[in-house]
C-alpha positions as CSV (number, residue, x, y, z in Angstrom):
1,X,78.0,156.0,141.2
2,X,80.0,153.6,143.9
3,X,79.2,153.4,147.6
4,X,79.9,156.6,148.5
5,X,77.7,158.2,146.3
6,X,74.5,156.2,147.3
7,X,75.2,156.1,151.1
8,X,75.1,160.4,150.6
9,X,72.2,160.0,148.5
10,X,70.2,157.8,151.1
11,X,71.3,160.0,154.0
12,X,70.1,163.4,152.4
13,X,66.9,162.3,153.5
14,X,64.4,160.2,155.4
15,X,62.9,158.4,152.6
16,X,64.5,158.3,148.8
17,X,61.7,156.4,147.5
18,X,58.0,155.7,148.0
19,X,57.9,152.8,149.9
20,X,55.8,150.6,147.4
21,X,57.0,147.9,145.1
22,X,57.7,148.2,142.2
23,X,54.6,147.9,139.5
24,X,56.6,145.7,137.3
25,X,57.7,143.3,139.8
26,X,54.1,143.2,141.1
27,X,52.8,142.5,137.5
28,X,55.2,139.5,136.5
29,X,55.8,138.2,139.7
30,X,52.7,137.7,141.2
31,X,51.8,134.9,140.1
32,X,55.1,133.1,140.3
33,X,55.3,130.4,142.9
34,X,57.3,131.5,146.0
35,X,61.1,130.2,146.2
36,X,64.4,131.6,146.4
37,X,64.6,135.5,145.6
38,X,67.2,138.2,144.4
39,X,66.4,141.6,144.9
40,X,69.1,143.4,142.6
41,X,69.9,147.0,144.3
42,X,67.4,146.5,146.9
43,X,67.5,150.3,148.4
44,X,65.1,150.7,151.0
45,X,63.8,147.8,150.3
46,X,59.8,148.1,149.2
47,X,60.8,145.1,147.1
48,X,62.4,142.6,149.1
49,X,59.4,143.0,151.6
50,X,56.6,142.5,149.0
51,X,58.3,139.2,148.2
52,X,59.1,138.2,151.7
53,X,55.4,138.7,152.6
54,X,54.3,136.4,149.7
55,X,56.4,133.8,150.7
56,X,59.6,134.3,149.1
57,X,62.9,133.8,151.2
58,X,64.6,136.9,150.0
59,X,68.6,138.2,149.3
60,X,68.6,141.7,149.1
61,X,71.3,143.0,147.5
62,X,72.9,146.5,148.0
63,X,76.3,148.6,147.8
64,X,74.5,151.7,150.2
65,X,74.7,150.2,154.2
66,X,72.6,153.0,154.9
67,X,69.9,151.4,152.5
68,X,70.5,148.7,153.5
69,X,70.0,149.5,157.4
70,X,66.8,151.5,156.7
71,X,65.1,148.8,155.1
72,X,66.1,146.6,157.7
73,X,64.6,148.6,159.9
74,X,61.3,147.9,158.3
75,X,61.2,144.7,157.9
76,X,60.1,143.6,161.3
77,X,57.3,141.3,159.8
78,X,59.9,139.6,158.0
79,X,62.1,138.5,160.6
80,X,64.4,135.6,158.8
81,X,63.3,135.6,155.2
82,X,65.3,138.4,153.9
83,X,69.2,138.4,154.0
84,X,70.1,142.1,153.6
85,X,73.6,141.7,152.0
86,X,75.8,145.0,151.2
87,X,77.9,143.7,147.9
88,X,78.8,145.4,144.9
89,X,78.0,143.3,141.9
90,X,80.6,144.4,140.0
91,X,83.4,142.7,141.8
92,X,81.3,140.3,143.8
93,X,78.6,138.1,141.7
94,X,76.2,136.4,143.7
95,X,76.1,132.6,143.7
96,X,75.4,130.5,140.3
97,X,72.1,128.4,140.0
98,X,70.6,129.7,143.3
99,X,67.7,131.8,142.6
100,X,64.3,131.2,141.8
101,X,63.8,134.8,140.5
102,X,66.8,137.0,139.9
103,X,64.5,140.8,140.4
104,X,66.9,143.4,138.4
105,X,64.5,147.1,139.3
106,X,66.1,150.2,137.7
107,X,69.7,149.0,138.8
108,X,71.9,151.0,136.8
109,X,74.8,148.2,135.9
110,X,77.8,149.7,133.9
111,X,78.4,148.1,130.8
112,X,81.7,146.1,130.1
113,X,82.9,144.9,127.3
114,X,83.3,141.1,128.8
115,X,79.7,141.6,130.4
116,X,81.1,140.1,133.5
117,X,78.5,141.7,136.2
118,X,75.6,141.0,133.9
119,X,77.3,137.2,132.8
120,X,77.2,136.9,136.6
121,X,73.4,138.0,137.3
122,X,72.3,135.6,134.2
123,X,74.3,132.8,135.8
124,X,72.3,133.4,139.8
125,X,68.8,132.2,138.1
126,X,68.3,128.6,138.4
127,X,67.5,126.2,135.7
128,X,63.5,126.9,135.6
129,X,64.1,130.4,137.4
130,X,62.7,133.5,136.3
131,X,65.0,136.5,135.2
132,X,63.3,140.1,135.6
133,X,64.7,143.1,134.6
134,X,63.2,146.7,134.0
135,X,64.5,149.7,133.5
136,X,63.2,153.4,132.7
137,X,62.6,154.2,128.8
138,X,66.1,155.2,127.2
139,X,64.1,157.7,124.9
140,X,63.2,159.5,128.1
141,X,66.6,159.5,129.7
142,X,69.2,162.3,129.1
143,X,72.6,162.7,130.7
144,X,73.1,164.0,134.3
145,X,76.5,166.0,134.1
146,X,76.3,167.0,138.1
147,X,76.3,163.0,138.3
148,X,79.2,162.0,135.9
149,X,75.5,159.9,134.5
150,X,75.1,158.9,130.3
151,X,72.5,156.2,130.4
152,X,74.4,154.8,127.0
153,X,77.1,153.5,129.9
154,X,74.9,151.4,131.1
155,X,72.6,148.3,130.5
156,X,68.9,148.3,129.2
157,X,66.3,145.2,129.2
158,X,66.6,145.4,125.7
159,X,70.4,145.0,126.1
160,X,70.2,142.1,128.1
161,X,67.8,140.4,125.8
162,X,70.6,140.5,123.1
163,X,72.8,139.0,125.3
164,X,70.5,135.7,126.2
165,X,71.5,132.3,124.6
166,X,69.4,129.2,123.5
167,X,69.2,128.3,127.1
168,X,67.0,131.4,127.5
169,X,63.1,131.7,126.6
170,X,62.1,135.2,126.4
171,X,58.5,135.7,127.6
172,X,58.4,140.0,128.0
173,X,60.3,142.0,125.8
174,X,58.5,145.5,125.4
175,X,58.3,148.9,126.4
176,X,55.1,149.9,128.4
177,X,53.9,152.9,130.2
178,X,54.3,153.5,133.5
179,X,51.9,152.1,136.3
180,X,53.4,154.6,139.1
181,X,54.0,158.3,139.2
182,X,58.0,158.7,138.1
183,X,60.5,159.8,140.7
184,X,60.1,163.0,142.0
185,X,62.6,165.8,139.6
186,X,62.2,162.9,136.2
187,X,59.9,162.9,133.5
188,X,59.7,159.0,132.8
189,X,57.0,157.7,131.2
190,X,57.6,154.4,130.3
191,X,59.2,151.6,131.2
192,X,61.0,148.9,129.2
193,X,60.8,145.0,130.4
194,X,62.5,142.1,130.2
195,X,61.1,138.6,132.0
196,X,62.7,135.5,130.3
197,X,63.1,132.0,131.9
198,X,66.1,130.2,132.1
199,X,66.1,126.1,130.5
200,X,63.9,123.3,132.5
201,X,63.9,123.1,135.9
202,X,65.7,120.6,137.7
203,X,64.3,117.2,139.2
204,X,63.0,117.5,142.8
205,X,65.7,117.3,145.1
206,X,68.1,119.0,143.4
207,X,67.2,122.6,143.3
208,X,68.2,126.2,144.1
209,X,68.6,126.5,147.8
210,X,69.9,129.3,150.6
211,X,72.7,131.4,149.5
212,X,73.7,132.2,153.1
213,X,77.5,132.1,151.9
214,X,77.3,134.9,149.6
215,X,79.9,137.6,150.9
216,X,79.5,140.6,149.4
């Protein structure tokens, strides 16, 4: 699933998803203190903007410019808190230590056997940051021939957890059910979670700032 896939999927139609964040990220996040934000596969962007709107400055992160270009278009509230930034994570890992949060939503990431991409995602919280990740129950997944799709290639919460060192202090590890209708055409019901926080934060004056210098 590269570029070209998600750019075709996004132009098929006016609007992929339903506009609303995510119930996950509205659950752990809310209560977070506002800082610097990655929005991991950001789409059309639902996300970004509930951050953004409660004070977050935002990097959105997306390989489809057609996404990307439609939630820019809605995002005329949030003029200069979210960076919309087309990368693909794969080759291109965002900047170490510079994120508050680090917001991983359903992004299916391909597993590796070095765990570069995901290495590189652990490595973007800052010391004190906030890692999130969820993902859609594997026991309600199945493969998608038409798509070239087996959810075994890729990464689940769970997964991730495994993959966290002493550094990390797991606070959500769980599967839950669903807070949201599923996408239209799946049957999800639940949804596995991951939130862990990364060591101590630093002193003041020395933490996470902008990462305007991110090229995707």
């Amino acid at each position: 699933m590269d570029a070209q896939f998600w750019d075709g999927m996004y132009g098929s139609r006016e609007q992929v998803f339903s506009g609303n964040p995510n119930g996950v990220l509205v659950a752990e996040a809310g209560e977070l203190a506002p800082g610097q934000a990655l929005d991991v596969g950001c789409g059309e962007g639902a996300d970004a903007l509930w951050l953004a709107r409660r004070g977050w400055q935002v990097t959105a992160v997306d390989i489809s410019r057609t996404a990307l270009q439609r939630a820019a278009a809605a995002a005329t509230d949030c003029a200069g808190r979210v960076a919309w930034t087309c990368a693909d994570l794969s080759v291109a890992p965002p900047p170490a230590g510079a994120f508050d949060l680090v917001s991983v939503q359903y992004f299916p990431l391909r597993r590796r056997p070095d765990h570069v991409a995901l290495r590189g995602l652990l490595s973007a919280v800052a010391p004190g940051g906030t890692l999130l990740v969820a993902g859609h129950d594997p026991a309600d997944l199945s493969p998608h021939d038409d798509h070239g799709f087996d959810p075994g290639d890729y990464y689940h919460p769970g997964d991730v957890a495994e993959l966290l060192d002493h550094d990390w202090t797991v606070l959500v590890n769980e599967t839950r059910p669903r807070t949201a209708p599923p996408p239209e055409g799946t049957q999800h019901t639940n949804d596995t979670v991951l939130r862990a926080v990364r060591g101590h934060r630093p002193a003041a004056g020395n933490s996470a700032g902008p990462a305007d210098d991110w090229m995707g």
